[in-house]
mmCIF file of the C-alpha atoms, coordinates in Angstrom:
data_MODEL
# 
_entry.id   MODEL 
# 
loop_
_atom_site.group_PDB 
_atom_site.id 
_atom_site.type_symbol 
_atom_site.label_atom_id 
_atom_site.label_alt_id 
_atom_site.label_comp_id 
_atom_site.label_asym_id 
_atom_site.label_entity_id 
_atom_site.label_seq_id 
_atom_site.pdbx_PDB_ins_code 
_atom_site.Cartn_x 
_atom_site.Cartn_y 
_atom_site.Cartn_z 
_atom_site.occupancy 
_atom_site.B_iso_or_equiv 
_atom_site.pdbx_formal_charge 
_atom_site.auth_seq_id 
_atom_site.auth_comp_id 
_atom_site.auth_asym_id 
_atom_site.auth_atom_id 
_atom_site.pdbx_PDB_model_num 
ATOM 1   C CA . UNK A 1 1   ? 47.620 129.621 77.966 1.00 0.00 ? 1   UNK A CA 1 
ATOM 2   C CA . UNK A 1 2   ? 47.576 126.047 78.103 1.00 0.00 ? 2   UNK A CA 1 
ATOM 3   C CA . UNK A 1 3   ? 49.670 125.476 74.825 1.00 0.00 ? 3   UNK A CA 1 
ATOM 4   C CA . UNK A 1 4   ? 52.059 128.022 76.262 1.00 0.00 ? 4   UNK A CA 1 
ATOM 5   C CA . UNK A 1 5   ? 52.638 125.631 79.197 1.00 0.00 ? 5   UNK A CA 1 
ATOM 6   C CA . UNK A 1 6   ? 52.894 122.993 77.660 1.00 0.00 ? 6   UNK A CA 1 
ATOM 7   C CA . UNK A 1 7   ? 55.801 123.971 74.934 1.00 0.00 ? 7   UNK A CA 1 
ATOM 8   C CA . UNK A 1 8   ? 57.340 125.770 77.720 1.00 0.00 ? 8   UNK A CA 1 
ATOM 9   C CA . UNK A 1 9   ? 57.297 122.096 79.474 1.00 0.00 ? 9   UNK A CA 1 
ATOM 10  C CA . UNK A 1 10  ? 58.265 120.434 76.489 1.00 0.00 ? 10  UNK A CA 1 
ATOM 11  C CA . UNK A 1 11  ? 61.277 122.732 75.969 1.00 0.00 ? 11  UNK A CA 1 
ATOM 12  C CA . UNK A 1 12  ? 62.163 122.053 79.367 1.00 0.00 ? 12  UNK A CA 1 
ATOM 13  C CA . UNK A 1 13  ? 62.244 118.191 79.255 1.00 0.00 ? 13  UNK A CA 1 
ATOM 14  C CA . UNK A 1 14  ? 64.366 118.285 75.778 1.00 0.00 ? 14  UNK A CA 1 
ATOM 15  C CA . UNK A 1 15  ? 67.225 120.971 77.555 1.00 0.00 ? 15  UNK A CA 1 
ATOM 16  C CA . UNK A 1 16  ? 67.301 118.376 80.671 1.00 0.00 ? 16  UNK A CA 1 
ATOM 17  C CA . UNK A 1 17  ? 67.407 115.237 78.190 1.00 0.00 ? 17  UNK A CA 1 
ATOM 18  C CA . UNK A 1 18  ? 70.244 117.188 76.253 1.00 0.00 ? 18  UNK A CA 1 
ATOM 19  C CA . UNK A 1 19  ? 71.434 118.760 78.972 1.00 0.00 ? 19  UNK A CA 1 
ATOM 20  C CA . UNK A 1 20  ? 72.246 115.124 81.093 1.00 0.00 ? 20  UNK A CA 1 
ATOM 21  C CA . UNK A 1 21  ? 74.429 113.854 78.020 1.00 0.00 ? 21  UNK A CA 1 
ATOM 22  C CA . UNK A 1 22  ? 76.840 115.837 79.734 1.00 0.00 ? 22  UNK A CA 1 
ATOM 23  C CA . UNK A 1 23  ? 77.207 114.126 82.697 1.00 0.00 ? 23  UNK A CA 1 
ATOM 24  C CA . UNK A 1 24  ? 78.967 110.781 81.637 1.00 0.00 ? 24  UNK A CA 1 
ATOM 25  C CA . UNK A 1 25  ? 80.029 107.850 83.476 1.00 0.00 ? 25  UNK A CA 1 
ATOM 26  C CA . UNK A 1 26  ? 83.972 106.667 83.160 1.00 0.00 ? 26  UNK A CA 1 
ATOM 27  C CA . UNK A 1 27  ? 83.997 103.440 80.828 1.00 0.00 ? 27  UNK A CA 1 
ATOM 28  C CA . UNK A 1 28  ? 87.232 103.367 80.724 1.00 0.00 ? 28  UNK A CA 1 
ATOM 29  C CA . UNK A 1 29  ? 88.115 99.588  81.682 1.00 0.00 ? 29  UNK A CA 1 
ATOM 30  C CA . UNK A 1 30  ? 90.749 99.160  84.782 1.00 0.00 ? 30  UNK A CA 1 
ATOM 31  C CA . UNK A 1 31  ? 93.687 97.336  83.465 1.00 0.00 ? 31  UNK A CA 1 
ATOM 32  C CA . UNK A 1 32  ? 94.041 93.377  82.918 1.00 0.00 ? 32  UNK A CA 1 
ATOM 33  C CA . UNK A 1 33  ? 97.338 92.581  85.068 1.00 0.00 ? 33  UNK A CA 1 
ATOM 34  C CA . UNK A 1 34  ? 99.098 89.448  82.813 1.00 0.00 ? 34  UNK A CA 1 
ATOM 35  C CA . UNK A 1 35  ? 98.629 86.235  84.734 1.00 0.00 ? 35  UNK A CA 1 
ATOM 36  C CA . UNK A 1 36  ? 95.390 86.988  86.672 1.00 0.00 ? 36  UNK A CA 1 
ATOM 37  C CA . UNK A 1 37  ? 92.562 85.996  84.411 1.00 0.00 ? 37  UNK A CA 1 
ATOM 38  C CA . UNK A 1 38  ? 90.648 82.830  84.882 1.00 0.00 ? 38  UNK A CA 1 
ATOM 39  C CA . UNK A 1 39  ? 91.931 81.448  82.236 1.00 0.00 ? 39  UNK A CA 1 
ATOM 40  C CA . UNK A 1 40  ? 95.419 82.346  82.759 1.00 0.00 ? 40  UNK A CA 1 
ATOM 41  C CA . UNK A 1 41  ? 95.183 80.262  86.095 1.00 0.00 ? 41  UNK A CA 1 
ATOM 42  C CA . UNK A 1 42  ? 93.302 77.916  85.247 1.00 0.00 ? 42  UNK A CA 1 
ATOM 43  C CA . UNK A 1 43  ? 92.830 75.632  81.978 1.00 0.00 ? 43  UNK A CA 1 
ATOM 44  C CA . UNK A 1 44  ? 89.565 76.731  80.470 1.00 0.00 ? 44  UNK A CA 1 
ATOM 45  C CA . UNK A 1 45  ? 87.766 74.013  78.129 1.00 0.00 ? 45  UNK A CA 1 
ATOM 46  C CA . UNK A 1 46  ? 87.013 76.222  74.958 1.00 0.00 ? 46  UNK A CA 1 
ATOM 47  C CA . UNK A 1 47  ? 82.845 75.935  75.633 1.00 0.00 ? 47  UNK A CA 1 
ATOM 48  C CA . UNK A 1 48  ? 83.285 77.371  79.254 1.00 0.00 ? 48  UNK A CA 1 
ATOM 49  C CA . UNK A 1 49  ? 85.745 80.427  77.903 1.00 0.00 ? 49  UNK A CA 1 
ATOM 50  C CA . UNK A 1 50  ? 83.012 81.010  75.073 1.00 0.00 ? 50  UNK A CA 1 
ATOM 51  C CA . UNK A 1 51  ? 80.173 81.387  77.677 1.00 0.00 ? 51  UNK A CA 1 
ATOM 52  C CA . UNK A 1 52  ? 81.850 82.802  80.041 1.00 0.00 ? 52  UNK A CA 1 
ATOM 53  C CA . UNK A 1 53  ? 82.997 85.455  77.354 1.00 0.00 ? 53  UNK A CA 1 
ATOM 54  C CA . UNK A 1 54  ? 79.694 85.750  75.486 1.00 0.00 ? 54  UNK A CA 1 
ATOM 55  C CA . UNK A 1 55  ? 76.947 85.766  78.626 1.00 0.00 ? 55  UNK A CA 1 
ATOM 56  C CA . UNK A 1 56  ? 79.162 86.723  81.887 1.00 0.00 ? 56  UNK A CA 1 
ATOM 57  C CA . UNK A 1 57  ? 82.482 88.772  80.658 1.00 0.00 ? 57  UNK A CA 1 
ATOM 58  C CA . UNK A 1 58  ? 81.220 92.401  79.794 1.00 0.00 ? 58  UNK A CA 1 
ATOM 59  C CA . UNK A 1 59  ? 79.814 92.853  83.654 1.00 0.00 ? 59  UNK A CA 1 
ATOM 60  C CA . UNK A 1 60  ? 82.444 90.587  85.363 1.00 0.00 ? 60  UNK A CA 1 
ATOM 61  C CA . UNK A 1 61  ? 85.748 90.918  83.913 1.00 0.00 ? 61  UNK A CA 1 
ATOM 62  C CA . UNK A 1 62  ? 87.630 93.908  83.440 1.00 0.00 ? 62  UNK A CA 1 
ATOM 63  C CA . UNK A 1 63  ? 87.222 93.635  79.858 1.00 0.00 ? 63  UNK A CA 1 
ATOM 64  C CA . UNK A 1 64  ? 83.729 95.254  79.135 1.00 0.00 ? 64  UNK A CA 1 
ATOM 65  C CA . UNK A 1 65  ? 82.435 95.727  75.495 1.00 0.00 ? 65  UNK A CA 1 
ATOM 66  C CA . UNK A 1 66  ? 80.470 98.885  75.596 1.00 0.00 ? 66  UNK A CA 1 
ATOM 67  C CA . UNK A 1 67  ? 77.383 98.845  73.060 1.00 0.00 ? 67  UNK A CA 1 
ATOM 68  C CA . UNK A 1 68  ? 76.705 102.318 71.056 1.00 0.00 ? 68  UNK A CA 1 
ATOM 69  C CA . UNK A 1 69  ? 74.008 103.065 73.662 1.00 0.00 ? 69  UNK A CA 1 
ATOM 70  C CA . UNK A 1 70  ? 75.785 103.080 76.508 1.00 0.00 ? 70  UNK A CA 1 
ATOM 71  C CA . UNK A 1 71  ? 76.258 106.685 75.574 1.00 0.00 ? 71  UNK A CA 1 
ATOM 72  C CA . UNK A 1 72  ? 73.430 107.671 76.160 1.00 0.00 ? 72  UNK A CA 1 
ATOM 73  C CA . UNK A 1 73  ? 72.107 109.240 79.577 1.00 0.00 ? 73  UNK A CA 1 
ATOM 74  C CA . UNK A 1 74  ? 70.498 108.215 81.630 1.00 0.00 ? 74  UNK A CA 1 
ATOM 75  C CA . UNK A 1 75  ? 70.779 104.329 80.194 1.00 0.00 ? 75  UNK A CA 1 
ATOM 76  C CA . UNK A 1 76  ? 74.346 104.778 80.566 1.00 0.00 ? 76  UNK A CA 1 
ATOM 77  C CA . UNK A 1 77  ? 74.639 105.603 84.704 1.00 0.00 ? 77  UNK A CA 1 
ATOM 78  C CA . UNK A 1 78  ? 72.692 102.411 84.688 1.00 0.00 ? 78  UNK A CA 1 
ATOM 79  C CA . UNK A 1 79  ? 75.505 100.345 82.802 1.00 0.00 ? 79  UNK A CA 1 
ATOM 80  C CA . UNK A 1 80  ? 77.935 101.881 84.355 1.00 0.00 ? 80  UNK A CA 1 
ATOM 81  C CA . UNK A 1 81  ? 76.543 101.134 87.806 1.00 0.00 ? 81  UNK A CA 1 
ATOM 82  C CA . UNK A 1 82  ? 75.531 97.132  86.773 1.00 0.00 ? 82  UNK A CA 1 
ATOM 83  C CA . UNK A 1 83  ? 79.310 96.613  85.345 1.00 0.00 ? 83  UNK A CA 1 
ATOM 84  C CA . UNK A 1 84  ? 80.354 98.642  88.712 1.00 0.00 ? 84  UNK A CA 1 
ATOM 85  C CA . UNK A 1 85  ? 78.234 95.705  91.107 1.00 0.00 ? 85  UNK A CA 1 
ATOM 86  C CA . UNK A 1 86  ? 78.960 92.988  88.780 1.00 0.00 ? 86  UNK A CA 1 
ATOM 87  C CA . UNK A 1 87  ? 83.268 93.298  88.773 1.00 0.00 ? 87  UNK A CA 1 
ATOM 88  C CA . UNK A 1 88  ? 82.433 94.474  92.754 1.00 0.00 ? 88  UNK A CA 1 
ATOM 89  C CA . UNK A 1 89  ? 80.722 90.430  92.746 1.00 0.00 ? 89  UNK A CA 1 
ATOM 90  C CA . UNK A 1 90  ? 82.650 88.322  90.796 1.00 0.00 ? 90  UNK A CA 1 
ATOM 91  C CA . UNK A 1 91  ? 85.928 89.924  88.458 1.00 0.00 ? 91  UNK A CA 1 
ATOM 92  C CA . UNK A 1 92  ? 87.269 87.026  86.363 1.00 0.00 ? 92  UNK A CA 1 
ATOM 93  C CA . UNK A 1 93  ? 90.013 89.231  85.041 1.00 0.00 ? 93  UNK A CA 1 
ATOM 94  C CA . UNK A 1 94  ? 91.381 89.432  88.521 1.00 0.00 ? 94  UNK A CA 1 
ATOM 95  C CA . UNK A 1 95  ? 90.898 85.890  89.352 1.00 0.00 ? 95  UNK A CA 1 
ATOM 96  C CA . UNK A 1 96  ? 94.554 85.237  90.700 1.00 0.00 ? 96  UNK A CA 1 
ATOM 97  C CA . UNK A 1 97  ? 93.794 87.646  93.662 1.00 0.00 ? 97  UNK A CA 1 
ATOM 98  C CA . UNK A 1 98  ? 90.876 85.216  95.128 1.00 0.00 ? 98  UNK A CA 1 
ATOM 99  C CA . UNK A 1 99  ? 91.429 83.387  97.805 1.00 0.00 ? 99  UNK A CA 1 
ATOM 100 C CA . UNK A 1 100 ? 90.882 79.430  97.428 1.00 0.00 ? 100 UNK A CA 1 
ATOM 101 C CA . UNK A 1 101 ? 87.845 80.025  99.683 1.00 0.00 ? 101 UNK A CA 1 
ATOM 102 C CA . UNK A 1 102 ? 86.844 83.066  97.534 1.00 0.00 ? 102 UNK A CA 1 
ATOM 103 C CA . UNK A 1 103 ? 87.502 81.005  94.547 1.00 0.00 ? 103 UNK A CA 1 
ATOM 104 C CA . UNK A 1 104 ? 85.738 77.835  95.365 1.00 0.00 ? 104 UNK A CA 1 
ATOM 105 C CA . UNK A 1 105 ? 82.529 80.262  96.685 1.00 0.00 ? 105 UNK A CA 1 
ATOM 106 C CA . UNK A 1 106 ? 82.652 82.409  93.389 1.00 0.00 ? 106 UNK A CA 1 
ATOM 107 C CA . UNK A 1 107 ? 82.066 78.816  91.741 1.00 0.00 ? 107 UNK A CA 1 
ATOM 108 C CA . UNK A 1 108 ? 79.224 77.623  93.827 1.00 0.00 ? 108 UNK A CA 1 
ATOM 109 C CA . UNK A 1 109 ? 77.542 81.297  92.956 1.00 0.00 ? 109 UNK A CA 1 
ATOM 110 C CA . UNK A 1 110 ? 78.227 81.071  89.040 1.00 0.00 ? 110 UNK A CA 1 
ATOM 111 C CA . UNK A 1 111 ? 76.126 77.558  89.021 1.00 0.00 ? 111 UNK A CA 1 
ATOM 112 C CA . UNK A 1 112 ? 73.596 78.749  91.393 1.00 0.00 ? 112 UNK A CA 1 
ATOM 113 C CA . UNK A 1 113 ? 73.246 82.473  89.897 1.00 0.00 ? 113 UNK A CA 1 
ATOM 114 C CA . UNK A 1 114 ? 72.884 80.288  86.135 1.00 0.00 ? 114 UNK A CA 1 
ATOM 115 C CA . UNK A 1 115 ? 70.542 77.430  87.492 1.00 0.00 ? 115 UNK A CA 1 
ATOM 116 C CA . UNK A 1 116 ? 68.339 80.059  89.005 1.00 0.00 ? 116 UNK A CA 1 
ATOM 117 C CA . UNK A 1 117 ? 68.410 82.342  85.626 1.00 0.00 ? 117 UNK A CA 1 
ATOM 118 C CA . UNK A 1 118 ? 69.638 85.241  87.777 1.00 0.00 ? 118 UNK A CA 1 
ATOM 119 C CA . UNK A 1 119 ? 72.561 85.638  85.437 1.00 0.00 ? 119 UNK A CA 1 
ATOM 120 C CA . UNK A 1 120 ? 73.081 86.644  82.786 1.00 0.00 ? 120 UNK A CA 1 
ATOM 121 C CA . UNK A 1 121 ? 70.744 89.460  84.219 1.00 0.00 ? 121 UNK A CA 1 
ATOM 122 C CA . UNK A 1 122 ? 67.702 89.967  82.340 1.00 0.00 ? 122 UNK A CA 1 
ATOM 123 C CA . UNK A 1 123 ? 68.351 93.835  81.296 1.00 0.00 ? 123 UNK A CA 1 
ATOM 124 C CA . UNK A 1 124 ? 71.636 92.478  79.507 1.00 0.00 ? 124 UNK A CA 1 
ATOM 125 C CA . UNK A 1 125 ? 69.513 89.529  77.480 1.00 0.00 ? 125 UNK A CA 1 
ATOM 126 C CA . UNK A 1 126 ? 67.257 92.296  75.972 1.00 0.00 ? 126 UNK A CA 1 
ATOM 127 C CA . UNK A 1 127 ? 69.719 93.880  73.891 1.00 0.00 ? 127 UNK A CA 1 
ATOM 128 C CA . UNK A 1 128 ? 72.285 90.516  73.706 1.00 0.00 ? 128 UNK A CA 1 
ATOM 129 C CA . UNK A 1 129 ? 70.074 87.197  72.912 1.00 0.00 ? 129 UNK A CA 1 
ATOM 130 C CA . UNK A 1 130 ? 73.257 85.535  72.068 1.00 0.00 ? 130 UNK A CA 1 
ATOM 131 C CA . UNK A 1 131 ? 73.802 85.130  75.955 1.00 0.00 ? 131 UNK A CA 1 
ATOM 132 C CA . UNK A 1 132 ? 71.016 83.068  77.054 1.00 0.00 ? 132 UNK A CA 1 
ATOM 133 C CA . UNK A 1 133 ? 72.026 80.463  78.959 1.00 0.00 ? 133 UNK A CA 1 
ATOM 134 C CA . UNK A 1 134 ? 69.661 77.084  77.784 1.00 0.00 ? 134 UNK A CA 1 
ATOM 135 C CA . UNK A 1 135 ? 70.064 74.160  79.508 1.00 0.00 ? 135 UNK A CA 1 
ATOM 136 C CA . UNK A 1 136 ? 72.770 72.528  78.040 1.00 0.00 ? 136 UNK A CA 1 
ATOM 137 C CA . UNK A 1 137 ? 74.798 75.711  78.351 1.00 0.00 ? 137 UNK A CA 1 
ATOM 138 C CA . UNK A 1 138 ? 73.547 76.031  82.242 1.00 0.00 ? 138 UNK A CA 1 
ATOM 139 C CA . UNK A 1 139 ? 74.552 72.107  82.922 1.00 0.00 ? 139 UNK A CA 1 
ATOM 140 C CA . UNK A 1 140 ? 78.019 72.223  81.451 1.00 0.00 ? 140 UNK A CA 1 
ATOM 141 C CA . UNK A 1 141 ? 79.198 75.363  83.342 1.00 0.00 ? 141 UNK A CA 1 
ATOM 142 C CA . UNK A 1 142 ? 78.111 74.017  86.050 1.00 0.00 ? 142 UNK A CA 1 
ATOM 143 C CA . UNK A 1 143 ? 79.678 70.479  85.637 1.00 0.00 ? 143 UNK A CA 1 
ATOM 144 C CA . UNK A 1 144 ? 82.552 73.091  85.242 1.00 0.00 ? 144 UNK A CA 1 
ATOM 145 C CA . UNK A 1 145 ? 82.420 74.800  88.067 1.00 0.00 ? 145 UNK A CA 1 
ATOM 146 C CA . UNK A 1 146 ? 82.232 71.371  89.682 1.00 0.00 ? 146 UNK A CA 1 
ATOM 147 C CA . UNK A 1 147 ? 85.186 69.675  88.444 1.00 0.00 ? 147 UNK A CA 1 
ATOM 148 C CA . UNK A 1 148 ? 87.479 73.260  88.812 1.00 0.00 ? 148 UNK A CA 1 
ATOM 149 C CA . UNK A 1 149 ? 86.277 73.277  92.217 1.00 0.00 ? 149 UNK A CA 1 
ATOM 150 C CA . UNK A 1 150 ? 87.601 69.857  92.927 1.00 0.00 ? 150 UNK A CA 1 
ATOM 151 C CA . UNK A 1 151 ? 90.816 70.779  90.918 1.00 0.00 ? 151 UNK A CA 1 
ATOM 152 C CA . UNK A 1 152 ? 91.066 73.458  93.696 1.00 0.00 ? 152 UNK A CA 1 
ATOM 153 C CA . UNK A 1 153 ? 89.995 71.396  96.768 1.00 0.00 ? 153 UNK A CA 1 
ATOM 154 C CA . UNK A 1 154 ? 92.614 69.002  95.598 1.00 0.00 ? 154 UNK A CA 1 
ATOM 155 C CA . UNK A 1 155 ? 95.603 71.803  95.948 1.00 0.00 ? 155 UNK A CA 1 
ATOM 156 C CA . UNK A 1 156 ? 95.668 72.006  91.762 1.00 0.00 ? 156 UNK A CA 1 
ATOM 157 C CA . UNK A 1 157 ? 96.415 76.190  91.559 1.00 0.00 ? 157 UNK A CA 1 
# 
């Protein structure tokens, strides 16, 4: 009786694991309008638009990479919904629409959200070591944010 139960409960949890593969998030990424990236606004020094690409662009830019297991419930409602909060925080790709105000606070947050080693967030470092952010890396995009937010204090785009 008890071996009856429990391959009746094991069948059950493989048709739900199979079963929730069919329910599937949209990855499709919104589209990148020409002109309002960061970088199209602003001059990006080649380090900053390599971090920014490699530890901060697939959850805050409208230009996600999606990894092979991303398609795969239920890891991939929890992607979807950490890309979903991240563009909802800060969207690089549609920099152009920000405010100055907006714009000079999404720089404070970058350097504090870095120093603090909020961001990248943890879950994302598991699977992608390449975006750590060490010191150096924290220090310069932060000296970044910095000068760009002078730039834009100063009437400079």
């Amino acid at each position: 009786m008890a071996k009856t139960v429990l391959k009746i409960f094991a069948l059950l949890v493989v048709l739900v694991i199979v079963g929730i593969q069919f329910w599937r998030p949209d990855f499709s990424n919104p589209p990148v309008t020409a002109g309002h990236r960061i970088g199209e606004v602003h001059v990006l020094p080649e380090n900053v638009e390599r971090v920014l690409k490699t530890s901060c662009a697939d959850c805050h830019s409208n230009e996600s990479r999606y990894p092979w297991y991303s398609n795969i419930a239920p890891l991939s409602w929890g992607i979807h919904d950490h890309i979903r909060v991240g563009r909802d925080e800060l969207n690089f790709s549609e920099w152009k629409e920000y405010s100055k105000r907006k714009r000079l606070r999404k720089l404070e947050e970058i350097c504090e959200e870095v120093e603090s080693g909020n961001m990248p967030h943890y879950q994302y470092l598991w699977l992608h070591p390449e975006a750590e952010m060490d010191e150096s890396k924290t220090k310069m995009l932060c000296q970044w944010t910095e000068e760009l937010s002078e730039e834009i204090e100063g009437g400079s785009k």
